[in-house]
C-alpha positions as CSV (number, residue, x, y, z in Angstrom):
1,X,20.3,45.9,6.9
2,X,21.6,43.5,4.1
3,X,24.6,42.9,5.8
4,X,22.8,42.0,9.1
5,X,20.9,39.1,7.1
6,X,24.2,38.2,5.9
7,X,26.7,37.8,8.7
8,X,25.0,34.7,10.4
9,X,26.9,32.9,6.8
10,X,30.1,34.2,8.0
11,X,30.2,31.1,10.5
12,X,29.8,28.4,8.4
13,X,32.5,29.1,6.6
14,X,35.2,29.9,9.4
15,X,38.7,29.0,8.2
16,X,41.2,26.3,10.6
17,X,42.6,28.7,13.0
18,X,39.1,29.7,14.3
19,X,38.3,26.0,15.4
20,X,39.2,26.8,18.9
21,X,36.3,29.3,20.0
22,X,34.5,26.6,22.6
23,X,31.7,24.6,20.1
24,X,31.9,20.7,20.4
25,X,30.0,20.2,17.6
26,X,32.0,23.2,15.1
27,X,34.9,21.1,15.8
28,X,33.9,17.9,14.6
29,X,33.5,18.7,11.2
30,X,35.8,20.5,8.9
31,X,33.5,23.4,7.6
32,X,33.5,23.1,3.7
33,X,30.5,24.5,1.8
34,X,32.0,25.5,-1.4
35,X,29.7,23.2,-3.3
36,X,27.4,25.5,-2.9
37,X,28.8,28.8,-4.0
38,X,27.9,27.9,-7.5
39,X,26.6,31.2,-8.7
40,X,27.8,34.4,-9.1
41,X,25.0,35.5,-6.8
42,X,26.1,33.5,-4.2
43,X,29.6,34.5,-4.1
44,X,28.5,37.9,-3.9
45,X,26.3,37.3,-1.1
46,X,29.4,35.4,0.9
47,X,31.7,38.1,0.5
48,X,29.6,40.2,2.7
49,X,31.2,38.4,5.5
50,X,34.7,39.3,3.8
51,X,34.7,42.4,5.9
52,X,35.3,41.7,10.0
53,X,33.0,42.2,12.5
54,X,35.5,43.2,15.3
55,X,35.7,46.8,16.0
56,X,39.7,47.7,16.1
57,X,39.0,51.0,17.6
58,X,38.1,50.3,21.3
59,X,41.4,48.7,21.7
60,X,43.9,51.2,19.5
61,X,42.5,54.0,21.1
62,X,43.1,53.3,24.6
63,X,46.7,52.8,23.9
64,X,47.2,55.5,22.1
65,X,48.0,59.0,23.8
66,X,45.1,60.0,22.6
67,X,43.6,58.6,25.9
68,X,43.9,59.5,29.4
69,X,43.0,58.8,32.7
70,X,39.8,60.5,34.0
71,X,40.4,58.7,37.7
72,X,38.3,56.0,39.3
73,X,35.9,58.2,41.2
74,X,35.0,60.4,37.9
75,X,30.5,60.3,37.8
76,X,29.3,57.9,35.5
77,X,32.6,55.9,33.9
78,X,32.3,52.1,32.6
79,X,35.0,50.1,34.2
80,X,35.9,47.1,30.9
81,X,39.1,45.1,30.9
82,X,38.8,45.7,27.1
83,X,39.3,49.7,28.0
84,X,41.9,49.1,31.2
85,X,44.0,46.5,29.8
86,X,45.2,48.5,26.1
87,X,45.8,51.7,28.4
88,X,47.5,49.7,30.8
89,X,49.7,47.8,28.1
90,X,48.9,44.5,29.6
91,X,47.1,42.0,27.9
92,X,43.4,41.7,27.9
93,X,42.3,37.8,29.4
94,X,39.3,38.4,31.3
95,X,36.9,39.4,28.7
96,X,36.7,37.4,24.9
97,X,33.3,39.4,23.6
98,X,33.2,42.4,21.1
99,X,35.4,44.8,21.3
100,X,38.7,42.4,22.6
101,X,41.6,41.8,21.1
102,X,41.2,38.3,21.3
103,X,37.4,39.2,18.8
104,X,39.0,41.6,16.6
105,X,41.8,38.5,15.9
106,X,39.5,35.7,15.4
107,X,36.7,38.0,13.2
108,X,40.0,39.6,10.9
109,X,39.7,35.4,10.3
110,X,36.8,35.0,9.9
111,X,36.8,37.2,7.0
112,X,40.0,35.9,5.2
113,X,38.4,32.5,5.3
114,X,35.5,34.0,4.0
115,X,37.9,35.5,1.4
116,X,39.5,32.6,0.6
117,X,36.4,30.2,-0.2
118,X,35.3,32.7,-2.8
119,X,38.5,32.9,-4.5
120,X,38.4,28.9,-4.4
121,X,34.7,29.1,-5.6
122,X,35.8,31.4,-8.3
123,X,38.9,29.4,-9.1
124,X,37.1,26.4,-9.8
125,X,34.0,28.2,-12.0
126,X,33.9,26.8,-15.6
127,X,32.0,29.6,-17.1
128,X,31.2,32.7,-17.3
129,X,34.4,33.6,-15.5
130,X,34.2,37.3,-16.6
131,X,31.4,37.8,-14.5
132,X,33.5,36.6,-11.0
133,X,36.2,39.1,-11.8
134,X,34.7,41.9,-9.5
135,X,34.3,39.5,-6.8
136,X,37.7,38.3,-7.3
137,X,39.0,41.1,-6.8
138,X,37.1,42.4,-3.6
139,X,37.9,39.0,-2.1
140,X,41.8,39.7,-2.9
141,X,41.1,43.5,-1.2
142,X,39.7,41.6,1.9
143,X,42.4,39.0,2.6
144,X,45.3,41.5,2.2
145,X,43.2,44.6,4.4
146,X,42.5,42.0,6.7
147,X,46.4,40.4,6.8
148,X,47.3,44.2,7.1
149,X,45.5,44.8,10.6
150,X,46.7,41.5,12.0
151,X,50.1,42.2,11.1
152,X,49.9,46.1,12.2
153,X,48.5,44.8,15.5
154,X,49.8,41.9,16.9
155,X,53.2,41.8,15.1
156,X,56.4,44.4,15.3
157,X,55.6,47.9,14.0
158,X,56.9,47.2,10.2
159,X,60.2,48.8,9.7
160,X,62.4,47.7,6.2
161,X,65.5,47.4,8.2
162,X,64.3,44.5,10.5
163,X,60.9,43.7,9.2
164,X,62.6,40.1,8.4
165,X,64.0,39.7,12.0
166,X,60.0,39.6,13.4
167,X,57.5,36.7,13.5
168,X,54.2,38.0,11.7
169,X,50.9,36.3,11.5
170,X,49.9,33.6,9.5
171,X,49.1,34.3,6.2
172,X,46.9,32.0,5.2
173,X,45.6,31.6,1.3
174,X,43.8,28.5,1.4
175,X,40.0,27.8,2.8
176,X,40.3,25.7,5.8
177,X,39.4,22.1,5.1
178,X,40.6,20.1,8.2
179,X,40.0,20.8,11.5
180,X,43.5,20.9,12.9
181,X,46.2,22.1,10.8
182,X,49.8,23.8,12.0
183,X,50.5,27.4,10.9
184,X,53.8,29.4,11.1
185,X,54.0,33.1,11.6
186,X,56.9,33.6,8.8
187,X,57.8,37.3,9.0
188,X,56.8,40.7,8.8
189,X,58.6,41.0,5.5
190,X,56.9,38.1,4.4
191,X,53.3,39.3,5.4
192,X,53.7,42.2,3.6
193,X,55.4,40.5,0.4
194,X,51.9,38.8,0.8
195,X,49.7,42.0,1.2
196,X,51.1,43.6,-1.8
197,X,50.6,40.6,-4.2
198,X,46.9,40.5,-3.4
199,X,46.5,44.3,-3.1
200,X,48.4,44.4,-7.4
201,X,46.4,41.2,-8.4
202,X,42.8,42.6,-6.7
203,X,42.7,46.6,-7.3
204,X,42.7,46.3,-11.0
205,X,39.4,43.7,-11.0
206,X,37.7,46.3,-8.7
207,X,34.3,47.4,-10.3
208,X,32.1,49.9,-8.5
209,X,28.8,48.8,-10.7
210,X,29.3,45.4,-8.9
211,X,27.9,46.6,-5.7
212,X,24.6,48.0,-5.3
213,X,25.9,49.8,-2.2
214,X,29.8,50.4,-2.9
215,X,30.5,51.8,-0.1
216,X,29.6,49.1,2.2
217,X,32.5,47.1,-0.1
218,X,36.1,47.9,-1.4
219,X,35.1,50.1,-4.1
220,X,38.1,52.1,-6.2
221,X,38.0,54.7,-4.3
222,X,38.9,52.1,-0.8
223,X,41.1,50.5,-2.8
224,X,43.1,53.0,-3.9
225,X,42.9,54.5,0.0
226,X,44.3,51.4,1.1
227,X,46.6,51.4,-1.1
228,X,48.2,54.9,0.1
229,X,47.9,53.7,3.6
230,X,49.8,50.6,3.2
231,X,52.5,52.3,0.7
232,X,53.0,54.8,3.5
233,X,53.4,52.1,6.0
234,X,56.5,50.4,3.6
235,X,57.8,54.0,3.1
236,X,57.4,54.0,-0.7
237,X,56.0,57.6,-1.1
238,X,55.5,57.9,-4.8
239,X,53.4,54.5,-4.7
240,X,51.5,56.7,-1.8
241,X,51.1,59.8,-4.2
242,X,50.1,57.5,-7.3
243,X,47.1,55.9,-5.2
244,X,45.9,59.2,-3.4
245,X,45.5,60.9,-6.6
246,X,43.3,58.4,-8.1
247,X,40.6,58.6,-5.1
248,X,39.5,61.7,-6.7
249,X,39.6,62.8,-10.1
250,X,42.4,64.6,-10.5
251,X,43.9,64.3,-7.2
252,X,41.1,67.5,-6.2
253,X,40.1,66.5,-3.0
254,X,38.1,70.1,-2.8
255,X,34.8,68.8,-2.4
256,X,35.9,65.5,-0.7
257,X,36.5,66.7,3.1
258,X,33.5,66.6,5.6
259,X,32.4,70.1,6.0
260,X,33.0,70.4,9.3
261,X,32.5,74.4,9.8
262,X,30.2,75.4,7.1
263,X,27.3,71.8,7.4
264,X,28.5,69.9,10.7
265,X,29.0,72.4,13.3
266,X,25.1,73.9,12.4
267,X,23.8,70.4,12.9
268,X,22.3,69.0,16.3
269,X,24.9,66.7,18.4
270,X,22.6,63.3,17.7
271,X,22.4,64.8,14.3
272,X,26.3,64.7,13.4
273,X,26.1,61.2,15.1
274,X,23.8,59.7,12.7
275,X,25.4,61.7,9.6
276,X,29.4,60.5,10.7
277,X,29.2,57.7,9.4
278,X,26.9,57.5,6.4
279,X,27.2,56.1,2.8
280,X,26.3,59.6,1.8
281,X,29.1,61.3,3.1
282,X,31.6,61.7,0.4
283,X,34.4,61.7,3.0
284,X,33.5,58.0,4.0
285,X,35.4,56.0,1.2
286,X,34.7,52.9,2.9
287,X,32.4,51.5,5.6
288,X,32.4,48.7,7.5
289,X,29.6,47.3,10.1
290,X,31.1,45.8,13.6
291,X,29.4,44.3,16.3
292,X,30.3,46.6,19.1
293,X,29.5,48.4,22.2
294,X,31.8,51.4,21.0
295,X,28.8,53.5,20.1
296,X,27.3,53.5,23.8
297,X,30.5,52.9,25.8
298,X,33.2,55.1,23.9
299,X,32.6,58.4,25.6
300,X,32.1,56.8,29.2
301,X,35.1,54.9,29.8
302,X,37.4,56.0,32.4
303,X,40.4,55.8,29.8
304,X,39.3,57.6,27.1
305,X,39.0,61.8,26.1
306,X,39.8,64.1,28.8
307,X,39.5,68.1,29.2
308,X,43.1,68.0,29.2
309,X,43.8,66.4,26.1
310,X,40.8,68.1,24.5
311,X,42.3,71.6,25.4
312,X,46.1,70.0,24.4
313,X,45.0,69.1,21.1
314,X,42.0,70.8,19.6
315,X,41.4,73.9,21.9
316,X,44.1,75.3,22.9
317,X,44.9,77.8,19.9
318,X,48.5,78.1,20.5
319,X,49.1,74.0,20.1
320,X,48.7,74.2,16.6
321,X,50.9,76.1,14.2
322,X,48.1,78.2,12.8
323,X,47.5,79.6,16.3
324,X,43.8,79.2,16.1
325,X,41.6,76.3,17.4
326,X,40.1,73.4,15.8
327,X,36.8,74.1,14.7
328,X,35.3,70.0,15.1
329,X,32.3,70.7,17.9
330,X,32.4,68.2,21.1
331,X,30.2,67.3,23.6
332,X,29.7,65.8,27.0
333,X,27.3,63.0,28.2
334,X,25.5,63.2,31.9
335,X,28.5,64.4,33.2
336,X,31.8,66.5,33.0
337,X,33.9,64.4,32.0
338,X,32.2,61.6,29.5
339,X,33.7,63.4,26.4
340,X,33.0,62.6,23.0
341,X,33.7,63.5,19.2
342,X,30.3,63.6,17.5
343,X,31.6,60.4,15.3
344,X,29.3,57.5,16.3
345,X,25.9,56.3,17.4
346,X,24.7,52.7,17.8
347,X,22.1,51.1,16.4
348,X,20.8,47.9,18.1
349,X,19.8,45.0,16.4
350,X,17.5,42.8,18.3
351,X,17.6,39.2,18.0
352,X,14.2,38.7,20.3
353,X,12.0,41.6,22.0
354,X,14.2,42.1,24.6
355,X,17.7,40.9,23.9
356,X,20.2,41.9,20.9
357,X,23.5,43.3,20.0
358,X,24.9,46.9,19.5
359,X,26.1,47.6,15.9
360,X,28.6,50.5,14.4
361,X,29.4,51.6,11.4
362,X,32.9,53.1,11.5
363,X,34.8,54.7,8.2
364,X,37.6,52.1,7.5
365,X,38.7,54.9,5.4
366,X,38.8,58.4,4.9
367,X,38.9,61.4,2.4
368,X,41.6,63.3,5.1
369,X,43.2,60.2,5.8
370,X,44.0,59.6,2.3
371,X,44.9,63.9,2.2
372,X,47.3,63.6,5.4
373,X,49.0,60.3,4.1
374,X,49.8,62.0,0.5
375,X,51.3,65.3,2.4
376,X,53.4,63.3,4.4
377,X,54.5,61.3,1.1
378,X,54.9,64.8,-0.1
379,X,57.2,66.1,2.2
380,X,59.3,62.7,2.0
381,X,59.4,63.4,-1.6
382,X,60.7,66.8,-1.1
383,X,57.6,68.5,-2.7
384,X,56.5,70.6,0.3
385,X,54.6,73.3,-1.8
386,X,52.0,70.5,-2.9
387,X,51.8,69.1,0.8
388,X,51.6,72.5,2.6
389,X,48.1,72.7,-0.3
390,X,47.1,69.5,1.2
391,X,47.3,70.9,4.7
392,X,45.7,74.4,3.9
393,X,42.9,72.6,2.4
394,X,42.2,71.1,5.4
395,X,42.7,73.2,7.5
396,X,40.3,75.5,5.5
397,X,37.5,73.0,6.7
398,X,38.3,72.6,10.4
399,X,39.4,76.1,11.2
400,X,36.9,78.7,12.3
401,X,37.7,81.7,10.9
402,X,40.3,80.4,8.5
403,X,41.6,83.2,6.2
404,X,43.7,81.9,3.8
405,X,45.5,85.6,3.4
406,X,46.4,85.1,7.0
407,X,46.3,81.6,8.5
408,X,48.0,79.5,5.6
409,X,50.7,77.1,7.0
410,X,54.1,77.8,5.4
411,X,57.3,76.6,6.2
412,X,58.2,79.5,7.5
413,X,55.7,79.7,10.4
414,X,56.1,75.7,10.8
415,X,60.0,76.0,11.4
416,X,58.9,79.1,14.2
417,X,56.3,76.4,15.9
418,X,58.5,73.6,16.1
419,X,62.0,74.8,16.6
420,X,63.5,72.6,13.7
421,X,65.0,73.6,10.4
422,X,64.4,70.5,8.2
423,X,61.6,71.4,6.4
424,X,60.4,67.3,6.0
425,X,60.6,67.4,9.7
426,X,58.9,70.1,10.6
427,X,56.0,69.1,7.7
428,X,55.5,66.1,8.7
429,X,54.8,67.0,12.4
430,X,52.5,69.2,10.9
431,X,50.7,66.3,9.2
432,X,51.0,64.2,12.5
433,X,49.5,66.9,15.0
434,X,46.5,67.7,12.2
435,X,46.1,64.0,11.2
436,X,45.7,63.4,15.4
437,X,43.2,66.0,15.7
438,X,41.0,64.9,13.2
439,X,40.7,61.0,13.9
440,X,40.3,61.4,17.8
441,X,38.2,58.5,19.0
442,X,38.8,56.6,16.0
443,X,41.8,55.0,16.7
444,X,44.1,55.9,13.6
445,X,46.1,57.4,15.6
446,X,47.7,54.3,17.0
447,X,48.8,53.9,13.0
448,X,51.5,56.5,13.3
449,X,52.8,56.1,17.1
450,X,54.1,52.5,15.1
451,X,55.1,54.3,11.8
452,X,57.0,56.8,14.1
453,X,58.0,55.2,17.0
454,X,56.4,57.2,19.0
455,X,56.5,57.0,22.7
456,X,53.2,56.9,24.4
457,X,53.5,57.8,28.5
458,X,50.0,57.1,30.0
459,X,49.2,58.5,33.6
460,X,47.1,57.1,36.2
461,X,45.3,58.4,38.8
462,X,44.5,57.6,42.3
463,X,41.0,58.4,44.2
464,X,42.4,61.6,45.0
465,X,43.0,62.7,41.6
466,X,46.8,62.6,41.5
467,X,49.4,60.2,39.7
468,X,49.9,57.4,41.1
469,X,51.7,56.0,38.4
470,X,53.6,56.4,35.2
471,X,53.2,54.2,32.1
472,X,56.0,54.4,29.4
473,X,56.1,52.7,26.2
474,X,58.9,53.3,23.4
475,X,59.1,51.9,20.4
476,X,60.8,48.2,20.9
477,X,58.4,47.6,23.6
478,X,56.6,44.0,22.8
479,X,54.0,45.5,24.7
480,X,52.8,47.2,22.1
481,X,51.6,44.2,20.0
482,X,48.8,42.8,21.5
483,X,48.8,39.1,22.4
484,X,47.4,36.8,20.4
485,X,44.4,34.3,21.1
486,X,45.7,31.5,24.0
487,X,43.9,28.6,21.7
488,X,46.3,29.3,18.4
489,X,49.0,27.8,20.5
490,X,47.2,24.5,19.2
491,X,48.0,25.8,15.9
492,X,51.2,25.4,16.4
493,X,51.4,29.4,16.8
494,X,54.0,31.3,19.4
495,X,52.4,34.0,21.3
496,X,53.9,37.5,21.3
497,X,56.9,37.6,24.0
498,X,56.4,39.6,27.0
C-alpha cells in the first residue's frame, strides 16, 4: 500500500517529453522540485515512482502468437482497441488510458525522470554521501530497465549487425527543467551503449538492507536478472552465465522455481491468483505495481488464450519433446472460451466510495526466466550438458509425473523431436518452446519472437467461425515496433515508419 501513497509524487516530477499529456496549467511551469529532496528519506520515498505504472503485458501479448482469435460472436469477450490493434499490428489511436502503448510510453518516462532527479539530488548532496549510494544505484537500475523496454518496444529488434543503422529512443540523463526542449532518437547501438553504462555503474551500489520490502525495488537478485536478460539480448552469453549464477547462491536454482505440481496445482484457482504474484514467492525476483485493467480483462478478450493454443502448447503431450503435458492448471471464466493462466488478480484501489482504479502486480522478473536465459546462453556457449540440467530442473517442476529415469531431455531425444542435428539448434528450441509455455499471458514471449525473428501469423475469424483473414509479420516488419506518442513530434521526435 506504500507504493499507492507514493505514486501521486510521480507527477510532479515528470521529465520534458511528458509535457504534452493535455494540462494547461502542467505546461506552464517547468516542473523542478529538487530543492526539496534534501534527505536521504526523501529520495527514497521518490524513487518509488522510479518503477512505471504502465502494464507492458496487455500489449506484447496480443501480438505475440501466443494469442489468437476466439471470433466476434464468442459469449462474454471485451472488445478494446488496446487488445484489437497489437493483434492486428496496427497502431492503437483511439484509446490513451492504462494498458496503451501510448501509457506504457509516457509512464516508462515518467519513471526515468523520476530516476534522474534523484541522481541530480544525490549528485548535488554535500554529506553523508555514503548513505545515497543504494539509492544511487536503484535510480541507475530504473533509468537503464526503463530505456531497455522503450528501446525493445518501439525501436528495431536489437541485432549487432545493424543496431547502428536504427533510430532508438531518446535517452535522456538529465531531469527536465524547461518545458520544451528537442530530443533525438540516436540509435539502437547507442541506447544500449547507454543501458550498459548505467546497468555497470548501478548493480554494484545495490543494497538489499536499503529497502524494507526489496522485492517491490531492484534488489541484487533483479539486478543481476536484468542483467542476464539484457546480456542475452546483445548476445554476450558468458556476461548471461556470470549474472544468472549470482541470483542464487551458487547458481542452484533448486529451491528457486514456483512449485507448480507439488504446492500450486493443490491450491484453489482464486488461491494461485492471489499467491502469483507475491513478495513471498521466491520465484518473483522482482515486482512491480501498474495501473491496469489486465487483472479483470486478460482472460475475456476476444484476442487472447484459446483451446487451440492451449492444447498446441501446454496439453497436447506430443508438442513437447518430453512427450508428456504441462503440468501448470488453467481455468475458464463464465464461459468456454475466457481462458486464463492462474497468474493475476486485481485489486482495486478506490479513490472515493464508488469510483477507483484496478491495480496489478506482475513479476518484472523471474527465477525460470533467469533458468531459460542461462540455458540458452549455455547452449550458445557450447555447454549443453549444464543447459540440458537447467531444462530438467524445470521440467521436474511443471511436469506431472516427471521421472527423471525416464523423461530427462537429452540431445538425443531433442534431435528425434525436431528433425535438426545441431545440437545449439535443437537446445535452444527446447528453451524457446518451454520458456513459451511457462510465461503465457505474461507477455515475455514477445521478447524472443524479436531476439529470433520470429514470424508471428495471426488469424481472424468471421461470425461464422472461419478465417477471414491472414495476418503475417516477419522480422523487418516496422509493424512490429509500436508507434510512438503523436505529441513527441513537438519534441522534435520522428515516429516509427509505417
Amino acid at each position: 500500500m506504500k507504493r499507492i501513497l507514493y505514486r501521486p509524487v510521480m507527477v510532479l516530477f515528470a521529465g520534458v517529453i511528458l509535457l504534452t499529456m493535455g494540462c494547461k496549467k502542467f505546461l506552464e511551469k517547468a516542473p523542478d522540485m529538487r530543492t526539496d529532496l534534501n534527505s536521504v528519506e526523501k529520495v527514497k520515498s521518490l524513487l518509488v515512482t522510479a518503477y512505471s505504472d504502465g502494464n507492458y503485458i496487455p500489449m506484447m501479448e496480443s501480438a505475440s502468437d501466443n494469442a489468437g482469435d476466439k471470433g466476434p460472436l464468442a459469449p462474454s469477450i471485451y472488445l478494446y482497441e488496446i487488445n484489437r490493434g497489437p493483434f492486428m499490428f496496427e497502431d492503437v489511436t483511439g484509446e490513451n488510458g492504462q494498458d496503451a502503448p501510448n501509457y506504457v510510453w509516457n509512464n516508462l518516462y515518467e519513471a526515468i525522470s523520476a530516476a534522474n532527479h534523484a541522481l541530480r539530488a544525490i549528485e548535488e548532496v554535500d554529506q553523508d554521501k555514503e548513505d545515497y549510494l543504494p539509492y544511487k544505484g536503484e535510480a541507475l537500475l530504473c533509468r537503464a530497465y526503463a530505456h531497455f523496454m522503450l528501446v525493445t518496444l518501439y525501436a528495431h529488434a536489437y541485432d549487432p549487425a545493424d543496431a547502428a543503422q536504427h533510430p532508438g529512443v531518446p535517452y535522456v540523463t538529465e531531469p527536465g527543467t524547461v518545458v520544451q526542449a528537442q530530443y533525438d532518437r540516436k540509435t539502437v547501438a547507442y541506447v544500449y551503449e547507454m543501458i550498459e553504462k548505467d546497468l555497470e555503474d548501478g548493480l554494484p551500489l545495490i543494497s538489499n538492507s536499503a529497502y524494507e520490502v526489496p522485492k517491490f525495488h531492484f534488489n541484487r537478485q533483479a539486478a543481476h536478472a536484468f542483467a542476464a536478460r539484457f546480456y542475452l539480448f546483445k548476445r554476450e552469453y558468458d556476461k548471461v552465465v556470470q549474472h544468472a549464477n549470482q541470483v542464487f547462491p551458487g547458481g542452484d536454482f533448486s529451491n528457486g522455481l514456483r512449485p507448480w505440481i507439488s504446492v500450486y496445482n493443490n491450491w484453489e484457482t482464486e488461491e494461485i491468483r492471489v499467491n502469483y504474484t507475491r513478495s513471498n514467492e521466491t520465484a518473483n525476483l522482482m515486482l512491480i505495481e501498474t495501473t491496469s485493467w489486465w487483472g479483470r480483462r486478460y482472460y475475456r478478450y476476444r484476442y487472447g488464450l484459446t483451446q487451440s493454443l492451449i492444447n498446441q502448447i501446454l496439453k497436447n503431450a506430443q508438442n513437447n519433446v518430453i512427450k508428456k503435458a504441462w503440468g501448470q492448471r488453467t481455468s475458464s471464466y463464465n464461459s468456454s472460451t475466457n481462458f486464463r493462466m492462474n497468474k493475476f488478480d486485481e485489486y482495486f484501489v478506490y479513490h472515493t466510495a464508488s469510483t477507483g482504479i484496478g491495480k496489478n502486480m506482475i513479476p518484472a522478473f523471474s527465477s525460470e526466466e533467469v533458468l531459460f536465459n542461462r540455458a540458452e546462453a549455455y547452449a550458445y556457449l557450447g555447454d549443453y550438458e549444464s543447459a540440458l540440467n537447467d531444462l530438467n530442473l524445470y521440467a521436474s517442476q511443471r511436469i506431472a509425473g516427471y521421472n527423471p529415469s525416464t523423461d530427462r531431455v537429452t540431445l538425443a531425444k531433442i534431435e528425434s523431436f525436431y528433425g535438426v542435428e545441431d545440437p545449439t539448434e535443437g537446445v535452444v528450441k527446447t528453451v524457446l518452446d518451454f520458456k513459451r509455455a511457462e510465461f503465457i499471458q505474461e507477455g515475455i514471449r514477445w521478447f524472443d519472437i524479436l531476439r529470433h525473428k520470429i514470424t508471428v501469423t495471426h488469424e481472424v475469424l468471421n461470425a461464422d467461425g472461419n478465417v477471414e483473414k491472414i495476418i503475417v509479420v516477419p522480422h523487418g516488419d516496422p509493424r512490429r515496433m509500436f508507434q510512438l506518442p503523436p505529441e513527441v513530434s513537438l519534441a522534435g521526435i520522428d515516429p516509427n515508419p509505417r
